[in-house]
mmCIF file of the C-alpha atoms, coordinates in Angstrom:
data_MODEL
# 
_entry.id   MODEL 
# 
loop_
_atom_site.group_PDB 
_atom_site.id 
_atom_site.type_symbol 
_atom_site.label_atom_id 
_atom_site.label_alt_id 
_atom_site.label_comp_id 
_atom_site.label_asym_id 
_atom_site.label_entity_id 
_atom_site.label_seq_id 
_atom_site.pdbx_PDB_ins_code 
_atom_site.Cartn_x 
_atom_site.Cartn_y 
_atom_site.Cartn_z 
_atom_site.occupancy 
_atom_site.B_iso_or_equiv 
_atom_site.pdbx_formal_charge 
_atom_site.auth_seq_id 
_atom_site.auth_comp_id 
_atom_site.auth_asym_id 
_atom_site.auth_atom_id 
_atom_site.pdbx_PDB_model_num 
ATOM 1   C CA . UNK A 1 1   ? 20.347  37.388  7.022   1.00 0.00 ? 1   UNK A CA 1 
ATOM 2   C CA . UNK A 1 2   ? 19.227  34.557  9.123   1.00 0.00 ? 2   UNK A CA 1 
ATOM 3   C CA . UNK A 1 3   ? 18.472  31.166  8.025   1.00 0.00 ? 3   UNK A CA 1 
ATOM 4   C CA . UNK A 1 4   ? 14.582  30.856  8.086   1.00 0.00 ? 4   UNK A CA 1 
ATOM 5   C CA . UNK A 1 5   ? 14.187  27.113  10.218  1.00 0.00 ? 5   UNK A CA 1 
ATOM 6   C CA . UNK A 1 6   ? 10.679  26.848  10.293  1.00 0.00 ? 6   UNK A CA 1 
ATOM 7   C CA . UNK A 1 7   ? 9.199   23.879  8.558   1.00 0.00 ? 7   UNK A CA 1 
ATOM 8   C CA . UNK A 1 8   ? 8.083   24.206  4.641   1.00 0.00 ? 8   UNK A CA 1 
ATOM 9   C CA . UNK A 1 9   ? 4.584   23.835  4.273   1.00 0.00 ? 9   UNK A CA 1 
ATOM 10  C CA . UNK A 1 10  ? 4.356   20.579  3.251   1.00 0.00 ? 10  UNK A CA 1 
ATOM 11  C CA . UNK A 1 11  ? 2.744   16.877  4.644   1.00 0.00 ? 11  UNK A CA 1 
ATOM 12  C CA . UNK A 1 12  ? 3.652   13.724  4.040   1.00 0.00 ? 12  UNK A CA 1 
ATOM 13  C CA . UNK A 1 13  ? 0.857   10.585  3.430   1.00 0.00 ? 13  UNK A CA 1 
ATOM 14  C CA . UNK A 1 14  ? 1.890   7.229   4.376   1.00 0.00 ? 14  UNK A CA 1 
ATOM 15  C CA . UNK A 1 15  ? -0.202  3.781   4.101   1.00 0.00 ? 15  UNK A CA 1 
ATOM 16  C CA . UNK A 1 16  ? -1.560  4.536   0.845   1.00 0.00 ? 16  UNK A CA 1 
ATOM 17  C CA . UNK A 1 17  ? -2.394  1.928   -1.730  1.00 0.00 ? 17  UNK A CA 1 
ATOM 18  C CA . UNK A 1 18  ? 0.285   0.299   -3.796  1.00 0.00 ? 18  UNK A CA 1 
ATOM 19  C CA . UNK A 1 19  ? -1.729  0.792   -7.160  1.00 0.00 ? 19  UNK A CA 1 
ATOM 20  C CA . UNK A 1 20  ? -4.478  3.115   -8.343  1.00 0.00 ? 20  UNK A CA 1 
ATOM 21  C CA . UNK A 1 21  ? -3.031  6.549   -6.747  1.00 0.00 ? 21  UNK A CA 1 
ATOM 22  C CA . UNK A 1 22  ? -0.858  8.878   -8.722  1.00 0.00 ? 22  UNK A CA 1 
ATOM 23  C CA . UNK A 1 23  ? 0.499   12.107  -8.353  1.00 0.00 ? 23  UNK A CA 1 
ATOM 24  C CA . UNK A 1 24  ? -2.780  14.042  -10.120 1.00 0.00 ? 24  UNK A CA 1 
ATOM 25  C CA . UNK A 1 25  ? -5.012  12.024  -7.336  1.00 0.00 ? 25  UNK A CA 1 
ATOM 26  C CA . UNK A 1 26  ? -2.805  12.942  -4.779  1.00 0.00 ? 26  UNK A CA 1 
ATOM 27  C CA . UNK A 1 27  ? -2.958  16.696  -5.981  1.00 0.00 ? 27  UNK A CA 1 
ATOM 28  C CA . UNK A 1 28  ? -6.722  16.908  -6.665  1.00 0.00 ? 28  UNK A CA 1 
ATOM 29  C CA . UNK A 1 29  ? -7.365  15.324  -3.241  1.00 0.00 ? 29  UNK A CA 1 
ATOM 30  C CA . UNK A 1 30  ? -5.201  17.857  -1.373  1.00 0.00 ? 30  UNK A CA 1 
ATOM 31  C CA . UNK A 1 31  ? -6.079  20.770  -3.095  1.00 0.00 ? 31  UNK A CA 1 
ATOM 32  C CA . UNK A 1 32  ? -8.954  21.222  -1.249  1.00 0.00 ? 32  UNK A CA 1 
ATOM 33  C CA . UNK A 1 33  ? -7.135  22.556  1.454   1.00 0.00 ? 33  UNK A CA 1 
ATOM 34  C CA . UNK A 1 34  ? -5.128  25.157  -0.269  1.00 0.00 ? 34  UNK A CA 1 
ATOM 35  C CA . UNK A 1 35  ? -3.375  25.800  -3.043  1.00 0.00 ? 35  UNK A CA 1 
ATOM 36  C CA . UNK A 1 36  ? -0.679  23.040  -3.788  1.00 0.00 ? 36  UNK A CA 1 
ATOM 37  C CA . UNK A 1 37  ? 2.982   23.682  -5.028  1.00 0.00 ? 37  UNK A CA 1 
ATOM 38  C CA . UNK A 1 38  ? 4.077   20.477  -5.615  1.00 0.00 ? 38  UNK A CA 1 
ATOM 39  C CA . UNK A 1 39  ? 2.681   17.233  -5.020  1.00 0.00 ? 39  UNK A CA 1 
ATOM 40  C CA . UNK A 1 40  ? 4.210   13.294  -5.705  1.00 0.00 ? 40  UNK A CA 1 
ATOM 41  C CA . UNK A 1 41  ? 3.059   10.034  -5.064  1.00 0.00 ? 41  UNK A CA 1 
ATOM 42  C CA . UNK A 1 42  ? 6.270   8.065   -4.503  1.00 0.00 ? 42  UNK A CA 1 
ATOM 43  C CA . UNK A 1 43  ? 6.832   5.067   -7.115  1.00 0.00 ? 43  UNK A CA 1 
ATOM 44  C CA . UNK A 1 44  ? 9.153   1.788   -7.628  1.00 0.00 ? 44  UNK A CA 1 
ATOM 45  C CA . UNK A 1 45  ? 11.111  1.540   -10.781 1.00 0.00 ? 45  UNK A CA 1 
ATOM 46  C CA . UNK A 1 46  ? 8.671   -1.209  -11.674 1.00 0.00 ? 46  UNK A CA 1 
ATOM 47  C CA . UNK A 1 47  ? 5.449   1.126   -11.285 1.00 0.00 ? 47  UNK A CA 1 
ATOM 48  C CA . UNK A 1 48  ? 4.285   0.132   -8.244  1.00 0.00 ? 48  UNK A CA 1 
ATOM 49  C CA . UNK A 1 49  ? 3.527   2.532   -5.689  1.00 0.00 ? 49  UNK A CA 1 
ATOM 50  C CA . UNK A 1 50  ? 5.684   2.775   -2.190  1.00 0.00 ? 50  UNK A CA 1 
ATOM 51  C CA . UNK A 1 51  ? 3.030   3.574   -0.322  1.00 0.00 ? 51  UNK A CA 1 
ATOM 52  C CA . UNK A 1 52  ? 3.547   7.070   0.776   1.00 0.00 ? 52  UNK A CA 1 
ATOM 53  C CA . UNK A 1 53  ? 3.739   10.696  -1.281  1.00 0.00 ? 53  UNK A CA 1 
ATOM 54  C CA . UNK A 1 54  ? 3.929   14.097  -0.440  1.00 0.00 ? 54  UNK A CA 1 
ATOM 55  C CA . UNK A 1 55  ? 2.410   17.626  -0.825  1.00 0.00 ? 55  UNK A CA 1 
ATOM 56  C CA . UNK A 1 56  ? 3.850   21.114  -0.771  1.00 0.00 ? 56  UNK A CA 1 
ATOM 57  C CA . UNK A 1 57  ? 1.185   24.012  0.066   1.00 0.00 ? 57  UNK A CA 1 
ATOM 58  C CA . UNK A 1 58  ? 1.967   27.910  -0.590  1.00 0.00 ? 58  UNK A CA 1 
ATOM 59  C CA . UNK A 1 59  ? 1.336   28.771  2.956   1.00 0.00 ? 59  UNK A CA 1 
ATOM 60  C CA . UNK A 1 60  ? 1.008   27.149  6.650   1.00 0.00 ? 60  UNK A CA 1 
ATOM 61  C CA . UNK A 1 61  ? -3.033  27.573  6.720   1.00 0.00 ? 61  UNK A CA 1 
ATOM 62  C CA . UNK A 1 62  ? -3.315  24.936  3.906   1.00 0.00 ? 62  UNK A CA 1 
ATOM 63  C CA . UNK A 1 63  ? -1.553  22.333  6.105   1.00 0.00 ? 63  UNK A CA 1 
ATOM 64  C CA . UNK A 1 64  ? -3.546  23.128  9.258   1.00 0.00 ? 64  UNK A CA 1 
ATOM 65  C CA . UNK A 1 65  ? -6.454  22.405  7.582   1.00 0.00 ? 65  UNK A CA 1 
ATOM 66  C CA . UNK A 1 66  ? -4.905  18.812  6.161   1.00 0.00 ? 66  UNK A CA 1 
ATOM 67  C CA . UNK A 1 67  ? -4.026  18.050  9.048   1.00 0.00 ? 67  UNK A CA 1 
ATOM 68  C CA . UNK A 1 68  ? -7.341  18.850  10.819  1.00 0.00 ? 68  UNK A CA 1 
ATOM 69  C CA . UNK A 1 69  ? -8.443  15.867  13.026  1.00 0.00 ? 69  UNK A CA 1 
ATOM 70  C CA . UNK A 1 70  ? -11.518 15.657  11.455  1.00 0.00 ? 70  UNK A CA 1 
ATOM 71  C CA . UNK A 1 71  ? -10.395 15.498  7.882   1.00 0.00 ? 71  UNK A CA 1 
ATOM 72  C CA . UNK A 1 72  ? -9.224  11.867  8.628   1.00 0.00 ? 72  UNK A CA 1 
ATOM 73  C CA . UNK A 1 73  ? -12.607 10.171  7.709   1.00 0.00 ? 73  UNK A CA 1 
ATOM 74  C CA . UNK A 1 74  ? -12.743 12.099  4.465   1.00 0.00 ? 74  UNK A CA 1 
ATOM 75  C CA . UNK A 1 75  ? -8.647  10.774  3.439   1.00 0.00 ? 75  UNK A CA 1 
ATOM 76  C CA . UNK A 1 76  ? -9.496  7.359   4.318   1.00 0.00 ? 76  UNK A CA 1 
ATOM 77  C CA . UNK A 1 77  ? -12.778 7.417   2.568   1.00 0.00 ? 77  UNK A CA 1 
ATOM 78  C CA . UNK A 1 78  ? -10.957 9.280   -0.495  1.00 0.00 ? 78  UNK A CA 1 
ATOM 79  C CA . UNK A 1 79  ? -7.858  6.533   -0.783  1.00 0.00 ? 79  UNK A CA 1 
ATOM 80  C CA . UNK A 1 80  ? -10.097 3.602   0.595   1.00 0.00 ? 80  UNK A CA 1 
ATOM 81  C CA . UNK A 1 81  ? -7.698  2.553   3.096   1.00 0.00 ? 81  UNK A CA 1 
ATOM 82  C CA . UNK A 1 82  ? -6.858  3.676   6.426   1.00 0.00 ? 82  UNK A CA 1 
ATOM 83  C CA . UNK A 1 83  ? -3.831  6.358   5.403   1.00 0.00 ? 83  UNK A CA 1 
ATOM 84  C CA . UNK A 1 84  ? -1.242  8.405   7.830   1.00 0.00 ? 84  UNK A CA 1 
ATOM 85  C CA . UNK A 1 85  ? -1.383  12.274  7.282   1.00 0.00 ? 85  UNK A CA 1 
ATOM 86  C CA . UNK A 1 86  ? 1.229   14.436  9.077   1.00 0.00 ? 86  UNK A CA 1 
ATOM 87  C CA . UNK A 1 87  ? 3.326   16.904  8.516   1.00 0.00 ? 87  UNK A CA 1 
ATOM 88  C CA . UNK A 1 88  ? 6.561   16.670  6.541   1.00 0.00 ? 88  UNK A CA 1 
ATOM 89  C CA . UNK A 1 89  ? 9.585   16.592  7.869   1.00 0.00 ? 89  UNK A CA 1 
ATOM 90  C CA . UNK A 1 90  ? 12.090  19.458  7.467   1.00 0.00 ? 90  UNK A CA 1 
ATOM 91  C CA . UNK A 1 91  ? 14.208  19.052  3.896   1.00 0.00 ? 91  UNK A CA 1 
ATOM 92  C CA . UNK A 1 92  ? 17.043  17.573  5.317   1.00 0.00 ? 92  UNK A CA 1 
ATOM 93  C CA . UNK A 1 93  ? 15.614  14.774  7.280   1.00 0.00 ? 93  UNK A CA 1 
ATOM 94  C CA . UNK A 1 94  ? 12.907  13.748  4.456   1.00 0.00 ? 94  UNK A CA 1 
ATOM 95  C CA . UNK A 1 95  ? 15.203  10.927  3.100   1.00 0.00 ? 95  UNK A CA 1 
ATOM 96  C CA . UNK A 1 96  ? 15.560  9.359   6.389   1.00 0.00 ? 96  UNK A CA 1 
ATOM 97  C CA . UNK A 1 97  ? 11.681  9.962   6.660   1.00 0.00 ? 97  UNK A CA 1 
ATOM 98  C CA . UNK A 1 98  ? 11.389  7.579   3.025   1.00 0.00 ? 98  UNK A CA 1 
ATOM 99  C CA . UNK A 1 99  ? 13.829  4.984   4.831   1.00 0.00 ? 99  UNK A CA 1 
ATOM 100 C CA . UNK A 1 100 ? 12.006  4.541   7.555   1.00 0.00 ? 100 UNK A CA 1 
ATOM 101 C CA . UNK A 1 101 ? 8.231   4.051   5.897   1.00 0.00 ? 101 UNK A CA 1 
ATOM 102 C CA . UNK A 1 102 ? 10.241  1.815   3.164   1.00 0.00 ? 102 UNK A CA 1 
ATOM 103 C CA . UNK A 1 103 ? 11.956  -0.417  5.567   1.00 0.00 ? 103 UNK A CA 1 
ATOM 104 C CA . UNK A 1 104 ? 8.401   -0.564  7.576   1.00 0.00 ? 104 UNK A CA 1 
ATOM 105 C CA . UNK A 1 105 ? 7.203   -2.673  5.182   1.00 0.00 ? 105 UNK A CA 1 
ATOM 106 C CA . UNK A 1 106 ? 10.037  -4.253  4.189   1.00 0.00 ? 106 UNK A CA 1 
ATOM 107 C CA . UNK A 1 107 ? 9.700   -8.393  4.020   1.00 0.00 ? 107 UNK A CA 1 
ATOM 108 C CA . UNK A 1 108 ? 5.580   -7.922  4.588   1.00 0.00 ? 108 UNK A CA 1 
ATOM 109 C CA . UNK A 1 109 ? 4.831   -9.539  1.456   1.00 0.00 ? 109 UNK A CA 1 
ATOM 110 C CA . UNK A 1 110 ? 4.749   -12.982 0.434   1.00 0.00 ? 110 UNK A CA 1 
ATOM 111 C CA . UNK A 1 111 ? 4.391   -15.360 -2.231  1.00 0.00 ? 111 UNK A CA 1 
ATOM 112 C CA . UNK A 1 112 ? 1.753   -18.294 -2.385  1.00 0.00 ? 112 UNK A CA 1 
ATOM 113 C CA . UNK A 1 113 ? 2.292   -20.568 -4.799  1.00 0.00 ? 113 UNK A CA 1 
ATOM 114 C CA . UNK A 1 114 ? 0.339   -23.986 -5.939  1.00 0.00 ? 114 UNK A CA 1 
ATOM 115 C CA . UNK A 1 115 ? -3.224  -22.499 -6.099  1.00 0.00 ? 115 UNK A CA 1 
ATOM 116 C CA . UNK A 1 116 ? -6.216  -23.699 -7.974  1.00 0.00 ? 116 UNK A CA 1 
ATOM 117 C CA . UNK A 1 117 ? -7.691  -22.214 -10.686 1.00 0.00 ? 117 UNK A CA 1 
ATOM 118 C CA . UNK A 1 118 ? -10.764 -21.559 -8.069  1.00 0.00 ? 118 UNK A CA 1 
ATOM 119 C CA . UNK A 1 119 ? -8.675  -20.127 -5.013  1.00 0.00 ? 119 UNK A CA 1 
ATOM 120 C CA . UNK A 1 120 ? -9.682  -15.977 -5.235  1.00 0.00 ? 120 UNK A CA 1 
ATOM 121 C CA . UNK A 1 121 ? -8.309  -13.242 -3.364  1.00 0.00 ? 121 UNK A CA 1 
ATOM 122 C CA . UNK A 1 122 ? -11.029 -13.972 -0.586  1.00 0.00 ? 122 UNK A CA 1 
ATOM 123 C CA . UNK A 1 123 ? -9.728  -17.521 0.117   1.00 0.00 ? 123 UNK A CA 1 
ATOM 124 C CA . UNK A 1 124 ? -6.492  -15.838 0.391   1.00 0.00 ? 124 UNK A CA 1 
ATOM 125 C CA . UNK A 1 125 ? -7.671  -13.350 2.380   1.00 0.00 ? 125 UNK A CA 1 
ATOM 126 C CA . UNK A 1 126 ? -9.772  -15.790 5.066   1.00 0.00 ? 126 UNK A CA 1 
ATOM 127 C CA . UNK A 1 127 ? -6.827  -17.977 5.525   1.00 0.00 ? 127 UNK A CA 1 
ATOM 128 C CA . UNK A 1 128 ? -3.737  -16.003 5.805   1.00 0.00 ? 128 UNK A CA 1 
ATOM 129 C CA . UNK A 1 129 ? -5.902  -13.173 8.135   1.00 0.00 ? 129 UNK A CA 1 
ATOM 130 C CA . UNK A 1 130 ? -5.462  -15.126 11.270  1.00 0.00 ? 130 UNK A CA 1 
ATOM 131 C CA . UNK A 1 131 ? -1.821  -14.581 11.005  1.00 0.00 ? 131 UNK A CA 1 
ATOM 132 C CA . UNK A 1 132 ? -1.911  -10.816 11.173  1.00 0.00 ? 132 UNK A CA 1 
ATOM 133 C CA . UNK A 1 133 ? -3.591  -8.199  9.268   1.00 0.00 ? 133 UNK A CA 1 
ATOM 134 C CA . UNK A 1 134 ? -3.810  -7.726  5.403   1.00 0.00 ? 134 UNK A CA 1 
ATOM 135 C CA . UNK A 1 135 ? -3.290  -4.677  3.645   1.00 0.00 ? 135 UNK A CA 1 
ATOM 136 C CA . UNK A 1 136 ? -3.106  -6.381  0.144   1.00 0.00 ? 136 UNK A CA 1 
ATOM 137 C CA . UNK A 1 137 ? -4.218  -9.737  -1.339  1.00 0.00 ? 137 UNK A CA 1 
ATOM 138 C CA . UNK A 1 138 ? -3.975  -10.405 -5.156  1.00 0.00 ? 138 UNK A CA 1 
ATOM 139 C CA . UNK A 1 139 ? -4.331  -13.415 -7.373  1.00 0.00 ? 139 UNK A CA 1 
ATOM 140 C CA . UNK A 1 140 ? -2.345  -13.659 -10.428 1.00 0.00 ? 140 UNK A CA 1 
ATOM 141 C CA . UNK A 1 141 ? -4.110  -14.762 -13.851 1.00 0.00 ? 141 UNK A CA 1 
ATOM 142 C CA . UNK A 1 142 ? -3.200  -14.108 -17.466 1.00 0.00 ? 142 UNK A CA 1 
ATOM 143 C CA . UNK A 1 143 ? -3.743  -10.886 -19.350 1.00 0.00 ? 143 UNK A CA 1 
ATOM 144 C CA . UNK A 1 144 ? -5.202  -12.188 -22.419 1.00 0.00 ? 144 UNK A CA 1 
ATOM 145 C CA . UNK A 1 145 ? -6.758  -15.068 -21.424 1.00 0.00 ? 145 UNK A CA 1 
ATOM 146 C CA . UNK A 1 146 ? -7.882  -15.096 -18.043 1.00 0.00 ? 146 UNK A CA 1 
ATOM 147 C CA . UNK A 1 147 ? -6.703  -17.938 -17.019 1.00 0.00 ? 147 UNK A CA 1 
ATOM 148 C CA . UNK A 1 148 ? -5.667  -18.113 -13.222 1.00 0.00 ? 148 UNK A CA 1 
ATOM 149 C CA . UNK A 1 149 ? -1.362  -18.587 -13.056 1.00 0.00 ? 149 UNK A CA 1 
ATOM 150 C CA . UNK A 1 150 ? -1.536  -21.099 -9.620  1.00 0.00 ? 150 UNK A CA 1 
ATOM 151 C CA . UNK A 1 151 ? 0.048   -18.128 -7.691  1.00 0.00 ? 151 UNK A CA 1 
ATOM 152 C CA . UNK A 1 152 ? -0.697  -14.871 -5.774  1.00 0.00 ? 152 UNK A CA 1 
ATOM 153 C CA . UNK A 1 153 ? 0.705   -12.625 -3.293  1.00 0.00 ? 153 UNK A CA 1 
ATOM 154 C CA . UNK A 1 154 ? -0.347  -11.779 0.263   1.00 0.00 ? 154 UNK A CA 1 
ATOM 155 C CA . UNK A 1 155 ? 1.038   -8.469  1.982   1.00 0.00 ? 155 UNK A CA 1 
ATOM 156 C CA . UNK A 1 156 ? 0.614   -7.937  5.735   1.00 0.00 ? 156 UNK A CA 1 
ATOM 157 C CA . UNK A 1 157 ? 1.004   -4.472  7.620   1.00 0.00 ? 157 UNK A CA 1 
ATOM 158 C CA . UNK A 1 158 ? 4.227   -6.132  9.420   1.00 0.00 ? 158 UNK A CA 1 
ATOM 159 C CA . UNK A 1 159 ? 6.890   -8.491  9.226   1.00 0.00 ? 159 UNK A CA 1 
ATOM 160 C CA . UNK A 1 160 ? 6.206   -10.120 11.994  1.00 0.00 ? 160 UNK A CA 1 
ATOM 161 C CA . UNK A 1 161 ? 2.749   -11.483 10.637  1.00 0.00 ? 161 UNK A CA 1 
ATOM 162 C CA . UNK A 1 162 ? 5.006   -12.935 7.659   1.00 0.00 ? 162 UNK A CA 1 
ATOM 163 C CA . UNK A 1 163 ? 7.502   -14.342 9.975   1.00 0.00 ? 163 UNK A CA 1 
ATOM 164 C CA . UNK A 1 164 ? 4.277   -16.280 11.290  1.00 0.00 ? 164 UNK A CA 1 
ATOM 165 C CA . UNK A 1 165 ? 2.882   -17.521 7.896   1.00 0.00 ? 165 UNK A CA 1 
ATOM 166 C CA . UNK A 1 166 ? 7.080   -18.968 6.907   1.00 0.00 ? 166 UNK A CA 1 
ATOM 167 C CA . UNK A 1 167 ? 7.327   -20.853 10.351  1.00 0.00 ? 167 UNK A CA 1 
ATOM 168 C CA . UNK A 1 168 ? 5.404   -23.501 7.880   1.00 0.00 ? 168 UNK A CA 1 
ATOM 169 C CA . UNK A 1 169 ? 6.751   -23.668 4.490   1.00 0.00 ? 169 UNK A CA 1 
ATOM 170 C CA . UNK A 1 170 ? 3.610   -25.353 3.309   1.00 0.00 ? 170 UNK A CA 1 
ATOM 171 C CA . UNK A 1 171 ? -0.152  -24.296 4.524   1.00 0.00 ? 171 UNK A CA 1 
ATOM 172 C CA . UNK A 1 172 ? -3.405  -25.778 3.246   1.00 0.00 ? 172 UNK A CA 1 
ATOM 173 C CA . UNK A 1 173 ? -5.699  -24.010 1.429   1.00 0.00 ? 173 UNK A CA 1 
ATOM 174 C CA . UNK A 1 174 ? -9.142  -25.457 1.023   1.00 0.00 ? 174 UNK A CA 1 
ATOM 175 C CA . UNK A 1 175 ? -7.588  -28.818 1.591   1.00 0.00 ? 175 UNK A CA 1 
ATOM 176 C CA . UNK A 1 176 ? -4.985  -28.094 -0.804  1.00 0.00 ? 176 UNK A CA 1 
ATOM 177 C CA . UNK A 1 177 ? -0.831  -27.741 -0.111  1.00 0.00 ? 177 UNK A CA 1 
ATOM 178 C CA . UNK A 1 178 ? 0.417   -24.643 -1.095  1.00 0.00 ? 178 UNK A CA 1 
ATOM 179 C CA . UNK A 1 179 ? 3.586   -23.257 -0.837  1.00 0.00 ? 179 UNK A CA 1 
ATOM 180 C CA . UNK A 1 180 ? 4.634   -19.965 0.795   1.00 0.00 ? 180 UNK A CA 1 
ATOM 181 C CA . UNK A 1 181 ? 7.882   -18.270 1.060   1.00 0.00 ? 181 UNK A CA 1 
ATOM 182 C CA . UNK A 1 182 ? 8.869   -14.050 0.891   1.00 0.00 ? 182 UNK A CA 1 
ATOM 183 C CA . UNK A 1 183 ? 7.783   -12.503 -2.157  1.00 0.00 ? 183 UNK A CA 1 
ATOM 184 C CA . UNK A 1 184 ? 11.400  -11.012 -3.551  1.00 0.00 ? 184 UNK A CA 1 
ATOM 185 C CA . UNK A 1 185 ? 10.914  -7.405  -5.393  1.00 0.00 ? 185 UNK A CA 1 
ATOM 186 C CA . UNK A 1 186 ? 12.353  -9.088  -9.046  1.00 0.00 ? 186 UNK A CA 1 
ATOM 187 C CA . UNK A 1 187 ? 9.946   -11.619 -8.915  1.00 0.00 ? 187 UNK A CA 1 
ATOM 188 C CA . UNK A 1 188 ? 6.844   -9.280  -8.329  1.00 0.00 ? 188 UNK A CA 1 
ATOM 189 C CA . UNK A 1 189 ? 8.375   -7.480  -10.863 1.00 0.00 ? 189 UNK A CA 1 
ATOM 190 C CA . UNK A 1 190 ? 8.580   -10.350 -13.375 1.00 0.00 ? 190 UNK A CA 1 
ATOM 191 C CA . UNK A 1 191 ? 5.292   -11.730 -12.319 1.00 0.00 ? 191 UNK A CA 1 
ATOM 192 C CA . UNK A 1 192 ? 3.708   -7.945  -13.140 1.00 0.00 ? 192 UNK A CA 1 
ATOM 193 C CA . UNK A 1 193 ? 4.755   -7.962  -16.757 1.00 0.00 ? 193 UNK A CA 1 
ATOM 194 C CA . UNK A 1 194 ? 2.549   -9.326  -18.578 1.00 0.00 ? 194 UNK A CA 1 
ATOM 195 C CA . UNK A 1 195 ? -0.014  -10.541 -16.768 1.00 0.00 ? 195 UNK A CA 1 
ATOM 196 C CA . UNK A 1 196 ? -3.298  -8.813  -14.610 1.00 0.00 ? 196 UNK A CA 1 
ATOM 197 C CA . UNK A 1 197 ? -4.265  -9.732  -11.479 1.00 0.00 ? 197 UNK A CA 1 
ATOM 198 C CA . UNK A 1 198 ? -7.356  -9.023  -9.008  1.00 0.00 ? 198 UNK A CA 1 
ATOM 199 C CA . UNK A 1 199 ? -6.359  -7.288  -5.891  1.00 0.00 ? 199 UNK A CA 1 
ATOM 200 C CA . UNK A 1 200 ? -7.810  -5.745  -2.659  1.00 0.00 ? 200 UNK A CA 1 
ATOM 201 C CA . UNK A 1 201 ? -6.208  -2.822  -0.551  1.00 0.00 ? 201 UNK A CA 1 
ATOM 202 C CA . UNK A 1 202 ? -7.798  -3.525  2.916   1.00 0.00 ? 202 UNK A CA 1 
ATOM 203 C CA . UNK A 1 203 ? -7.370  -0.236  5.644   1.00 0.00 ? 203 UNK A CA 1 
ATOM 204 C CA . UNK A 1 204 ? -5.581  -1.489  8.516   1.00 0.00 ? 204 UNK A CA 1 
ATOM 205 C CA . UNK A 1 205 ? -7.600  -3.067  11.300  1.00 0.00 ? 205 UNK A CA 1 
ATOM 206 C CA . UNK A 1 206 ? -7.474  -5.114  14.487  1.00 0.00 ? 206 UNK A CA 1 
ATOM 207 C CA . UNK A 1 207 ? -4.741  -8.157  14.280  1.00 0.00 ? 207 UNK A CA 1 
ATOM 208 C CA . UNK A 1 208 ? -5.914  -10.576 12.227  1.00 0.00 ? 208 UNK A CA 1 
ATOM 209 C CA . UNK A 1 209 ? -8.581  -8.628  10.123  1.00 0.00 ? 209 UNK A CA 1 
ATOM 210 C CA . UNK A 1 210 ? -8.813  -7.262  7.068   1.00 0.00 ? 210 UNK A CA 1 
ATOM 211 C CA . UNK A 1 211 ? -10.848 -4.478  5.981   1.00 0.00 ? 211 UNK A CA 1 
ATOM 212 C CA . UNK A 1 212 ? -12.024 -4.563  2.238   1.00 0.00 ? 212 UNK A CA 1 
ATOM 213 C CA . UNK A 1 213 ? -11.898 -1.758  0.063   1.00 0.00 ? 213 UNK A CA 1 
ATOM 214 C CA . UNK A 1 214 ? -11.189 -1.691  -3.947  1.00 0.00 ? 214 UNK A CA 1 
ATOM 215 C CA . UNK A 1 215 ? -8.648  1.287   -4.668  1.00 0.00 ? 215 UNK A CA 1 
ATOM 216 C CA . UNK A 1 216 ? -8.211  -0.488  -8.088  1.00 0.00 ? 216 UNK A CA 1 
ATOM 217 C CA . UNK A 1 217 ? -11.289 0.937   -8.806  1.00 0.00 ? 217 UNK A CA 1 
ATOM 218 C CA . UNK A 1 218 ? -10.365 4.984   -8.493  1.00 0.00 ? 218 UNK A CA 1 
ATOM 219 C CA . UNK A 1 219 ? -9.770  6.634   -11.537 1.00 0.00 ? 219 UNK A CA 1 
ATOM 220 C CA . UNK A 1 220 ? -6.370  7.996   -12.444 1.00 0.00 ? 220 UNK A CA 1 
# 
């Protein structure tokens, strides 16, 4: 018997939101299309999302439809960011599909340290924006008490806008010195445990702007 090479039925979604989107929003979104096999928002180990998932379909028609041009507004509008829908990649060649979207965004993210208690994600957001665009700004404050932690993180959609922002070690934020270097994965992690922060996914724009939207706020 011959070996059957089509393509499964299956897309992949890149650009989505590091937090708020799971595998049972990924599912309930899709599943409009057609009936869904399998569906998975990829993770870290520390929780966060990678920014991409994918979904299986029983049959070819359910992916057309997904992939229909003008079902883009209603996936952007769903995951409140500007997302990339296209098909999957055969079995085989889905690993080297994760590399590449991982080491896309690899060294994007950076850490700010030295803030005030009254620097927000919009200062954040209105100084670092000239460098490139923002997909992600957060500021980091304590879980039980509030209180702002002096740091936060700013993710761009490339490296290259980082590179920018760590030609100068130190930047000033409303008159203030703060310090900037790359944010390393173990320290997001230990900064993530046990503490909250306020954050704001942004769809990717023009160079240099930053689009808001609040995927925080989508139910899981």
């Amino acid at each position: 018997m011959e070996k059957d090479n089509h393509d499964p039925p299956k897309i992949f979604i890149g650009g989505l939101p590091s937090r708020g989107i799971t595998t049972r929003k990924l599912r309930s979104h899709f599943a409009r299309y057609g009936n869904v096999v399998e569906a998975v928002a990829m993770e870290h180990p520390d929780g966060l999302g990678r920014g991409f998932g994918f979904v299986e379909y029983e049959d070819e028609a359910a992916v057309l439809r997904a992939l229909d041009s003008r079902e883009s507004v209603n996936h952007d509008t769903f995951f409140r960011c500007r997302v990339d829908v296209k098909r999957a990649e055969k079995k085989e060649t889905i690993s080297a599909q994760i590399s590449a979207t991982s080491n896309s965004n690899a060294g994007s993210k950076i850490f700010v340290g030295g803030l005030r208690d009254n620097i927000t994600k919009d200062h954040l957001i209105n100084y670092f924006g000239r460098f490139g665009t923002i997909t992600d700004a957060v500021v980091m404050s304590d879980r039980q008490t509030g209180k702002a932690r002096g740091f936060g993180f700013v993710t761009f959609d490339s490296k290259e806008a980082t590179d920018e922002v760590l030609k100068d070690r130190f930047h000033y934020l409303n008159g203030i010195r703060v310090e900037t270097k790359n944010a390393e994965p173990r320290d997001r992690r230990r900064y993530q445990n046990g503490h909250s922060y306020e954050s704001t996914d942004m769809a990717n724009g023009k160079s240099g702007t930053a689009i808001k939207s609040d995927p925080v706020n989508c139910e899981d």
